[in-house]
ROSE-4610 file (N, C-alpha, C; in Angstrom, 1 decimal, always signed):
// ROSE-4610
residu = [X/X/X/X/X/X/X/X/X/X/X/X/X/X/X/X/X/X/X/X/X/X/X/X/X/X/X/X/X/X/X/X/X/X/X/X/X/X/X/X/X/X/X/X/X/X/X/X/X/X/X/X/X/X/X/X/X/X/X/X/X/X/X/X/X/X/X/X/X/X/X/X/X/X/X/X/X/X/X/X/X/X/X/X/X/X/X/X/X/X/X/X/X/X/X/X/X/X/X/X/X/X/X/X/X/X/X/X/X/X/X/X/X/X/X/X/X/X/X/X/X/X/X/X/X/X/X/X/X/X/X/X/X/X/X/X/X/X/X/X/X/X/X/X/X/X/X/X/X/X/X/X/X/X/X/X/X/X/X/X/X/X/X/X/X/X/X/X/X/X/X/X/X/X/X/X/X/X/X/X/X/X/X/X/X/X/X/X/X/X/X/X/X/X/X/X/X/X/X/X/X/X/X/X/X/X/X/X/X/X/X/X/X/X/X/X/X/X/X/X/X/X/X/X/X/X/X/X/X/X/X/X/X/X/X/X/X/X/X/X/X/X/X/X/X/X/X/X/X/X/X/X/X/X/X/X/X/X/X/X/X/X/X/X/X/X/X/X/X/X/X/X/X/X/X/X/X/X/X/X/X/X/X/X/X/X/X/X/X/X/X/X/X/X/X/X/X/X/X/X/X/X/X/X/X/X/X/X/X/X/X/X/X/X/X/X/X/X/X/X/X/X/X/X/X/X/X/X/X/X/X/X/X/X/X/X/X/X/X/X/X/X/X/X/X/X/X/X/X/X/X/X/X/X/X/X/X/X/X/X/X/X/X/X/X/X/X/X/X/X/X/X/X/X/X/X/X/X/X/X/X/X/X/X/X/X/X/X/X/X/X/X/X/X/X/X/X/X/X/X/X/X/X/X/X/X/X/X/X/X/X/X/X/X/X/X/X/X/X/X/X/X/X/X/X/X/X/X/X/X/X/X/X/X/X/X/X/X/X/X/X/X/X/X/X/X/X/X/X/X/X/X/X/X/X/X/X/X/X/X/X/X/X/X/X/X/X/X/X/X/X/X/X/X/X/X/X/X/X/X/X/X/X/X/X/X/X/X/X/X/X/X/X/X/X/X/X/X/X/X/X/X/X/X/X/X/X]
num = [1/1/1/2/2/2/3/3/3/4/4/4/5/5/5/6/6/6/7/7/7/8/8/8/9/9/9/10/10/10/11/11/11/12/12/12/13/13/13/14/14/14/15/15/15/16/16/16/17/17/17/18/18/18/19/19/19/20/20/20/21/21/21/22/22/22/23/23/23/24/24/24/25/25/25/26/26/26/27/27/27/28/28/28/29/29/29/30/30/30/31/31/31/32/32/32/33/33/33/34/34/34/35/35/35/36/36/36/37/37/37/38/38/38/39/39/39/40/40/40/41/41/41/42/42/42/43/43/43/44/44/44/45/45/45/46/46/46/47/47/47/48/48/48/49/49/49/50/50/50/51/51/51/52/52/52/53/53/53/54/54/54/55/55/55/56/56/56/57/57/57/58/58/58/59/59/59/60/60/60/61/61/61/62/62/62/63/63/63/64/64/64/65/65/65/66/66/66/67/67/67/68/68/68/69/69/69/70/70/70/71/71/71/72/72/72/73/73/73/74/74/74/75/75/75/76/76/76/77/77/77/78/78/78/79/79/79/80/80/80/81/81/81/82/82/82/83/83/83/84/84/84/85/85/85/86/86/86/87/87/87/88/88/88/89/89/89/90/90/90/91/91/91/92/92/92/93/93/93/94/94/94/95/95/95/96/96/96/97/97/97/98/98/98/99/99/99/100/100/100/101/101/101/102/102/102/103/103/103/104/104/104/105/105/105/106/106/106/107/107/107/108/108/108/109/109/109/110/110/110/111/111/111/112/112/112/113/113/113/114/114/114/115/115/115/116/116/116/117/117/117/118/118/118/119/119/119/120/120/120/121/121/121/122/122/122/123/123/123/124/124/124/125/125/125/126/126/126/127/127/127/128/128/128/129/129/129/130/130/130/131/131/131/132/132/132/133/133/133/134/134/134/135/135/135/136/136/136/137/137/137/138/138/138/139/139/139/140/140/140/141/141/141/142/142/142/143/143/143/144/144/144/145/145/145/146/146/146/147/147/147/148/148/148/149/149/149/150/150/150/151/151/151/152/152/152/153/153/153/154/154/154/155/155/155/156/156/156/157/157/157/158/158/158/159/159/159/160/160/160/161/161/161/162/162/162/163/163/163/164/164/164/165/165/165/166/166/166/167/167/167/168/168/168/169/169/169]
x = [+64.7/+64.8/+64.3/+63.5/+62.7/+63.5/+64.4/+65.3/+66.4/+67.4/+68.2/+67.5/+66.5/+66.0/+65.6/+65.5/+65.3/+67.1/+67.9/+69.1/+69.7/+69.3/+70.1/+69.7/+68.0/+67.5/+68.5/+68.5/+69.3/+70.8/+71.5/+72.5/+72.8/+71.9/+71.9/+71.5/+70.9/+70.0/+71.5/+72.9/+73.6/+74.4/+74.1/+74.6/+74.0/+72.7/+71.3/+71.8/+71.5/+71.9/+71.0/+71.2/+70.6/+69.0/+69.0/+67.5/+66.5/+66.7/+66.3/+66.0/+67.1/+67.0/+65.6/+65.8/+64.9/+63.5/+63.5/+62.0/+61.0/+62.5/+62.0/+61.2/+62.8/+62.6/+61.1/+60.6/+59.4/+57.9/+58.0/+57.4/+56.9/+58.0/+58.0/+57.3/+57.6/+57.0/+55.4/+55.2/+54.3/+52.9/+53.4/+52.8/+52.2/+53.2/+53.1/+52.3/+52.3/+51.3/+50.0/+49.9/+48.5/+47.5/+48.2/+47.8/+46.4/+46.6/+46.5/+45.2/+45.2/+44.3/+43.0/+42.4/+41.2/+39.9/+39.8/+38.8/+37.5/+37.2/+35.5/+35.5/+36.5/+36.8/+36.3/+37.0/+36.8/+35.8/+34.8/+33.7/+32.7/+32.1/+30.9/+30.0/+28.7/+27.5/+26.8/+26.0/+25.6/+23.8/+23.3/+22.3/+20.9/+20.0/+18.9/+17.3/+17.0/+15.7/+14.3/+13.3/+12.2/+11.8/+11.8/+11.1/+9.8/+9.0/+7.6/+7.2/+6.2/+5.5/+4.6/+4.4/+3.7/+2.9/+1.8/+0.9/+0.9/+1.1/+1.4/+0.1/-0.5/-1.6/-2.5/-3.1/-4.5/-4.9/-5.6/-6.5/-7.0/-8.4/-8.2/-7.7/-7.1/-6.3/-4.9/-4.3/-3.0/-2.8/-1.7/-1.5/+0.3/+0.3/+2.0/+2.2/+3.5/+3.5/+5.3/+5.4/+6.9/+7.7/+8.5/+9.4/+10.4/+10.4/+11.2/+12.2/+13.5/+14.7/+15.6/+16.7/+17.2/+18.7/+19.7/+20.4/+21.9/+22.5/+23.5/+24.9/+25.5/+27.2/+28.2/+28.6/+29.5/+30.8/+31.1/+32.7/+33.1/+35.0/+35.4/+35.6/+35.0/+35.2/+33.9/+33.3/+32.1/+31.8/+29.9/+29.8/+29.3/+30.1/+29.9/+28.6/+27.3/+26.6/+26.2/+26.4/+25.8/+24.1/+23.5/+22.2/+21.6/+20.5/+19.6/+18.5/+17.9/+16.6/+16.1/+15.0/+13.8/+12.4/+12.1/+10.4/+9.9/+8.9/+7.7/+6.6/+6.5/+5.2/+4.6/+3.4/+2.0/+1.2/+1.4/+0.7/+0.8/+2.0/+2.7/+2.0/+1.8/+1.4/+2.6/+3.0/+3.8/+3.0/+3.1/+3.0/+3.9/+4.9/+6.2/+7.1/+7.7/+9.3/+9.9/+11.4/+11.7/+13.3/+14.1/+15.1/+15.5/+17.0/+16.8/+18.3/+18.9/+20.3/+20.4/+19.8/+20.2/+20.1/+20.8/+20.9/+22.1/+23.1/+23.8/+25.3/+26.0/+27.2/+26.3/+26.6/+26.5/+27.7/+27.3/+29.0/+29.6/+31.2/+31.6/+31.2/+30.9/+30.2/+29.0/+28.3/+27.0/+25.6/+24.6/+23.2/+22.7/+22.0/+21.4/+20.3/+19.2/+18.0/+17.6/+17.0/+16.6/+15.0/+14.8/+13.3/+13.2/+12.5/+12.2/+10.6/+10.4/+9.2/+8.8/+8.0/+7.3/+5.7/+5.5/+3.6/+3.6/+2.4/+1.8/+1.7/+2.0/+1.7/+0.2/-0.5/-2.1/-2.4/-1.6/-2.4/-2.0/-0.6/-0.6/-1.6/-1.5/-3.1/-4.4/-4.1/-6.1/-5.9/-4.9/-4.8/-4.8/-4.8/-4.2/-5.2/-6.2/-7.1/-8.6/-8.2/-9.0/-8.8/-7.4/-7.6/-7.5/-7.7/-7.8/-9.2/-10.2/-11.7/-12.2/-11.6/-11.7/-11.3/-10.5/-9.1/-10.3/-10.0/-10.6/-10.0/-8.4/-7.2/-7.4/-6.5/-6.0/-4.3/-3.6/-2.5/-1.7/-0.6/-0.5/+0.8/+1.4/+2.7/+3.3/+4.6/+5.2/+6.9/+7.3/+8.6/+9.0/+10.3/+11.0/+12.2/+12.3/+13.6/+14.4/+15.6/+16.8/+18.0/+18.6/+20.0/+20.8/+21.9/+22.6/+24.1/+24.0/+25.4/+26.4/+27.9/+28.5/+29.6/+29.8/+30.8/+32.4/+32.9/+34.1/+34.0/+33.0/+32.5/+32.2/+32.8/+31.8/+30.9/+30.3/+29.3/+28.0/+27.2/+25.9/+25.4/+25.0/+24.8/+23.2/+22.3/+21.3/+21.0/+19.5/+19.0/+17.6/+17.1/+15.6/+15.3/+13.7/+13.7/+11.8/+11.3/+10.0/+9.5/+7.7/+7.5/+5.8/+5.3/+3.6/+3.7/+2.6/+2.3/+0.9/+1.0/-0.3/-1.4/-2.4/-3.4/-4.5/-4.4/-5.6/-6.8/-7.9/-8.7/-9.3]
y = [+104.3/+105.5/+105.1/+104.5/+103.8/+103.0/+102.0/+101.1/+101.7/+102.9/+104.2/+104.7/+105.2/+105.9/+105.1/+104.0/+103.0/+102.2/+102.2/+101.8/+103.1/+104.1/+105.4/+105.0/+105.0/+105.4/+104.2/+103.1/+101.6/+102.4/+102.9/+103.1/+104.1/+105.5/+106.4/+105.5/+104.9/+103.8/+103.2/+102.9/+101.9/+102.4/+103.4/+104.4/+103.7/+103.7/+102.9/+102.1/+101.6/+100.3/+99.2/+98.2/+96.4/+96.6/+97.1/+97.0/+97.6/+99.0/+99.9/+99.8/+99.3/+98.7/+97.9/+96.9/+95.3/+96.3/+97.2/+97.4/+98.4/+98.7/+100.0/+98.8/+97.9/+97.1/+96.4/+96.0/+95.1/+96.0/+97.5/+98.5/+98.8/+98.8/+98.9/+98.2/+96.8/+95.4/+95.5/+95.9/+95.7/+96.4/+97.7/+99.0/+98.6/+97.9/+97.5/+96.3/+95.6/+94.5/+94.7/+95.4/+95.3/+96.5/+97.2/+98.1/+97.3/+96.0/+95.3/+94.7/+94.6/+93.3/+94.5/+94.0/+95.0/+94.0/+93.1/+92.1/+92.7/+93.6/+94.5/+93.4/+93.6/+93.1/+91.4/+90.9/+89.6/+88.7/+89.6/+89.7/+89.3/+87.7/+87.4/+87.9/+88.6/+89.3/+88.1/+89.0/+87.5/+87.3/+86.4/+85.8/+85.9/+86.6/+86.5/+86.0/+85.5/+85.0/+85.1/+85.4/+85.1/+83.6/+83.7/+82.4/+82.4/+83.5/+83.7/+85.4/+85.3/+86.5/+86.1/+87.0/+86.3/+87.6/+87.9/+89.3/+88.4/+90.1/+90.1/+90.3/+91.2/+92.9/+93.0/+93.5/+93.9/+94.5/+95.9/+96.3/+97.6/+97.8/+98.7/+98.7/+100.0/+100.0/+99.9/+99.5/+99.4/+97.7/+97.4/+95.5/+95.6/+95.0/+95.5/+93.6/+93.4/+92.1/+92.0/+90.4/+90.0/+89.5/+90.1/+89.5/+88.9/+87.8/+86.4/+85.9/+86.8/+86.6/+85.2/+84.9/+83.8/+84.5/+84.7/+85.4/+84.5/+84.1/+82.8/+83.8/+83.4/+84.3/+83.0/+83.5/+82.4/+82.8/+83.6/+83.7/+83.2/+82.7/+82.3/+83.5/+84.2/+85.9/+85.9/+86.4/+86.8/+88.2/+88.4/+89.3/+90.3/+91.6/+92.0/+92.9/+92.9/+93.5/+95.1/+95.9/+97.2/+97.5/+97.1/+97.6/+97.1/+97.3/+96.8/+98.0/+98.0/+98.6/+97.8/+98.3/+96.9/+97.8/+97.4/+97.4/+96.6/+96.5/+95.1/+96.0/+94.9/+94.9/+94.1/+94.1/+93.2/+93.1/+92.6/+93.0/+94.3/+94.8/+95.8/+97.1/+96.9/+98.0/+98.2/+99.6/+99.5/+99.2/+97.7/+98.2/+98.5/+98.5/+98.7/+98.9/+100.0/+99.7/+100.2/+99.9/+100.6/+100.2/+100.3/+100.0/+99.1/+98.4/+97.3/+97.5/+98.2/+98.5/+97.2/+96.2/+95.0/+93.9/+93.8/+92.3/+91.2/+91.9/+90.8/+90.9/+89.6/+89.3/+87.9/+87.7/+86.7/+85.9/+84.3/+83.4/+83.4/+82.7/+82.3/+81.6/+81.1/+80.4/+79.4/+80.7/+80.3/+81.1/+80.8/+81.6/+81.7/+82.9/+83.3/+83.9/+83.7/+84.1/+85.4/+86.1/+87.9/+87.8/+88.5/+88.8/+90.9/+91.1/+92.5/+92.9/+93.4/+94.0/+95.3/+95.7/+96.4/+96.8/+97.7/+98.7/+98.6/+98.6/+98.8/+100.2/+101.1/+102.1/+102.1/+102.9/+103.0/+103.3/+103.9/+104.1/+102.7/+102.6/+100.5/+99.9/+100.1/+98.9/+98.9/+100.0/+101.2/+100.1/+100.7/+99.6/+98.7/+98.0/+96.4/+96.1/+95.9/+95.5/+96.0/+97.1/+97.5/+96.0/+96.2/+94.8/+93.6/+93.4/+92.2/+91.5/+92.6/+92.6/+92.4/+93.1/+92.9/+91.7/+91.3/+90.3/+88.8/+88.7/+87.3/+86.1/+86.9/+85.8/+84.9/+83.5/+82.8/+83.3/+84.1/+84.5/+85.7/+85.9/+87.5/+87.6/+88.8/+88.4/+89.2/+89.5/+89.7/+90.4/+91.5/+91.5/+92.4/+92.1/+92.3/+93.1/+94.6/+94.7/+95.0/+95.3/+95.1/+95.5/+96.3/+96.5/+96.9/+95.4/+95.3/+96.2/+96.7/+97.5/+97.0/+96.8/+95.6/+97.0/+96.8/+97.7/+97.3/+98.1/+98.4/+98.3/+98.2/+98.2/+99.5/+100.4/+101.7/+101.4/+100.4/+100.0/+99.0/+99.0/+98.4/+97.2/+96.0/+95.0/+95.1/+95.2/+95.5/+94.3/+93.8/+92.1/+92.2/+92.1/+92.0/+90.3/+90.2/+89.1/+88.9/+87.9/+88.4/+86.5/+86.9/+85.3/+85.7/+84.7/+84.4/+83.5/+84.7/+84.0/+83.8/+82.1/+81.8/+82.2/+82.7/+83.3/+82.0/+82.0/+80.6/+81.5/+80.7/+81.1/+80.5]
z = [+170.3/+171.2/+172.6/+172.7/+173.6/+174.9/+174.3/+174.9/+175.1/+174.3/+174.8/+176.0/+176.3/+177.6/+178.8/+178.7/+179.5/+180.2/+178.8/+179.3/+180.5/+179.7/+180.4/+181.8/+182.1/+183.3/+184.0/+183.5/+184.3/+184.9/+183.6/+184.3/+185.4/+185.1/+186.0/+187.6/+187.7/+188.8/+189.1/+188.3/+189.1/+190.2/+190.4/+191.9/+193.0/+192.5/+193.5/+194.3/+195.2/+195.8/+195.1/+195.1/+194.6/+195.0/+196.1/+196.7/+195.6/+195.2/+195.0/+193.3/+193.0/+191.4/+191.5/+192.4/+192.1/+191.8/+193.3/+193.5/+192.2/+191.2/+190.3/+189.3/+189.1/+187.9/+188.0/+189.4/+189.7/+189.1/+190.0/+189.8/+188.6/+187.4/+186.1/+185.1/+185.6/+185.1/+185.7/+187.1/+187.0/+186.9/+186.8/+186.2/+184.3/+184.0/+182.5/+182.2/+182.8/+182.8/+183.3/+184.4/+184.8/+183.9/+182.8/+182.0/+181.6/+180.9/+180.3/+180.7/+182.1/+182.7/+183.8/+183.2/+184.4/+184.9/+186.4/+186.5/+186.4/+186.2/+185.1/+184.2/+183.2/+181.9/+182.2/+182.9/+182.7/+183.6/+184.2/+185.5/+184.5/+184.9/+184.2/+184.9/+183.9/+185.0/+186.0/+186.8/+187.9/+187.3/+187.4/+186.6/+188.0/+187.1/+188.2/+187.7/+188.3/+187.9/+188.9/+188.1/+189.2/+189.8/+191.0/+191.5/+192.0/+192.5/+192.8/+192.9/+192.9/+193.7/+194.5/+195.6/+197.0/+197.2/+197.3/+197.5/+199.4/+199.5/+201.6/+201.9/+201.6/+201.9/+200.9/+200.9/+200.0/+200.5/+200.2/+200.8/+200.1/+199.6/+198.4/+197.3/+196.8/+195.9/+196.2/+196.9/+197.5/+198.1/+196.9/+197.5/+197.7/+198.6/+199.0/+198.7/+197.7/+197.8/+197.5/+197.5/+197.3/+196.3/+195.4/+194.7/+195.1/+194.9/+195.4/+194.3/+194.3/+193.0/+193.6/+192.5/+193.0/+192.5/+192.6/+192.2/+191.9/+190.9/+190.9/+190.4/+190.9/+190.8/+189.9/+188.8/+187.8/+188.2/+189.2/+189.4/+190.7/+190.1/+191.3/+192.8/+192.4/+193.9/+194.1/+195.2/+195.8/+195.4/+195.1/+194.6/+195.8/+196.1/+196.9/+196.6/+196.5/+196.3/+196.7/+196.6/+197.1/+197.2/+196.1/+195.9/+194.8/+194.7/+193.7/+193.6/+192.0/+191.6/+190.6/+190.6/+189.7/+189.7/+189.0/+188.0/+187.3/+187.9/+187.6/+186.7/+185.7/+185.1/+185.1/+184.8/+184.8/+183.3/+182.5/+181.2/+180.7/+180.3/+180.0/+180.9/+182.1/+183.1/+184.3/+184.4/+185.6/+186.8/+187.9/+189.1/+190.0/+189.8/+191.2/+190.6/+191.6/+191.3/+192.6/+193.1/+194.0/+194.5/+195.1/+195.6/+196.8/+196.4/+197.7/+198.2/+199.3/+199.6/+200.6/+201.1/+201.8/+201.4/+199.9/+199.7/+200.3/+200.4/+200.3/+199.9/+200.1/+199.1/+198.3/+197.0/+197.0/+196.7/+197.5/+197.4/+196.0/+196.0/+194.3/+194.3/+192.7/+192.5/+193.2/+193.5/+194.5/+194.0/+194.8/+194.7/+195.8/+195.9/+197.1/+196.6/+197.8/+197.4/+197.8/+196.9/+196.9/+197.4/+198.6/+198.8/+198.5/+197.7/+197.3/+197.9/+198.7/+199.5/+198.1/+197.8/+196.9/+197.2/+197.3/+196.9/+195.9/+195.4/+194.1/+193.5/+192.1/+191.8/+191.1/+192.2/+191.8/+190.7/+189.8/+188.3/+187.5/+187.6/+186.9/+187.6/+188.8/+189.2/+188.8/+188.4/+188.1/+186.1/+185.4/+184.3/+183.6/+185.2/+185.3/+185.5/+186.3/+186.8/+185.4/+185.1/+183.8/+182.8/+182.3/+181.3/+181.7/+182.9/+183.4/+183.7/+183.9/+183.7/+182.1/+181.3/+180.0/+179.0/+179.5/+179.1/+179.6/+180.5/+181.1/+181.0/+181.6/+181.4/+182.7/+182.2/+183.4/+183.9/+183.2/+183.3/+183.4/+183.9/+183.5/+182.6/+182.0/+181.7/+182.7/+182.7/+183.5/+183.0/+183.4/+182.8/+184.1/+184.2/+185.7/+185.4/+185.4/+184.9/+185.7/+186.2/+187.6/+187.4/+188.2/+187.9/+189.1/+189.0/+190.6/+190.3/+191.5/+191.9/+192.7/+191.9/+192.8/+193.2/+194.6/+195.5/+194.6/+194.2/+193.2/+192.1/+191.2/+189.5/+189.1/+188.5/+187.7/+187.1/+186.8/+185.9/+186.3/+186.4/+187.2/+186.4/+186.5/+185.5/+185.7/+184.4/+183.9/+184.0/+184.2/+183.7/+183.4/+182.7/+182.6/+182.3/+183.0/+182.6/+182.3/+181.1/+180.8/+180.8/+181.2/+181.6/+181.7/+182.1/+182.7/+183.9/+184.3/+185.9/+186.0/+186.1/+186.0/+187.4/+187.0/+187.9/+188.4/+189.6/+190.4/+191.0/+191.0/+191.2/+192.5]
């Protein structure tokens, strides 16, 4: 039935001029193929890791410091980035979280480095600093969670990443 309604439409079309055929027949073809293919689909997520934290400020209960990401792109296209959000913990204590709308593109098949400015949330610090008087670590743990917004994706790539940062004295 299918290939009947398709012949019909051809022949009704042979009135058409040549032009007008080509551009249906292309239209057609290419309407039907690209059903198929969506670059979401075949978009490896982009890979991010911590490379330091840097405390700026101190003062009181209020330490404004730096998350220093490294951010690596596995595709041959550039990632156009829109934005970022992230929260840090410190031995399962929130201290930060907040939003970053100026990262970046990053290259294909490239990395570029993420600097994230962040305050501290005074009750994770009030916590933190509780079991860290108690504790009488050399270390902290650390878990970084993140999720970048690429300009034309409906969908946001989530990355968490968990570690120790050794504490000097």
């Amino acid at each position: 039935m299918l290939s009947l309604k398709c012949r019909f439409i051809w022949i009704e079309s042979a009135s058409m001029g040549r032009a007008v055929q080509v551009v249906f027949l292309a239209a057609t073809l290419f309407l039907s193929g690209c059903s198929g293919f969506s670059l979401q689909d075949r978009f490896q997520e982009p890979r991010v890791s911590l490379s330091s934290i840097e405390i700026l400020e101190a003062s009181g209960f209020s330490v404004r410091f730096a998350l220093n990401l490294r951010v690596e792109n596995p595709n041959p296209l550039p990632i156009p980035v829109q934005g970022m959000s992230y929260s840090l913990r410190l031995n399962e204590h929130l201290v930060a979280s907040g939003l970053a709308s100026s990262v970046g593109d990053i290259a294909a098949y490239g990395e570029s480095p993420v600097r994230l400015e962040a305050s501290t949330n005074l009750l994770g610090m009030l916590g933190l600093m509780q079991s860290l008087l108690s504790a009488q670590t050399t270390e902290l743990d650390y878990d970084l969670q993140s999720s970048i917004d690429v300009r034309g994706f409906s969908k946001s790539f989530e990355w968490s990443e968990r570690g120790v940062v050794p504490l000097y004295h």
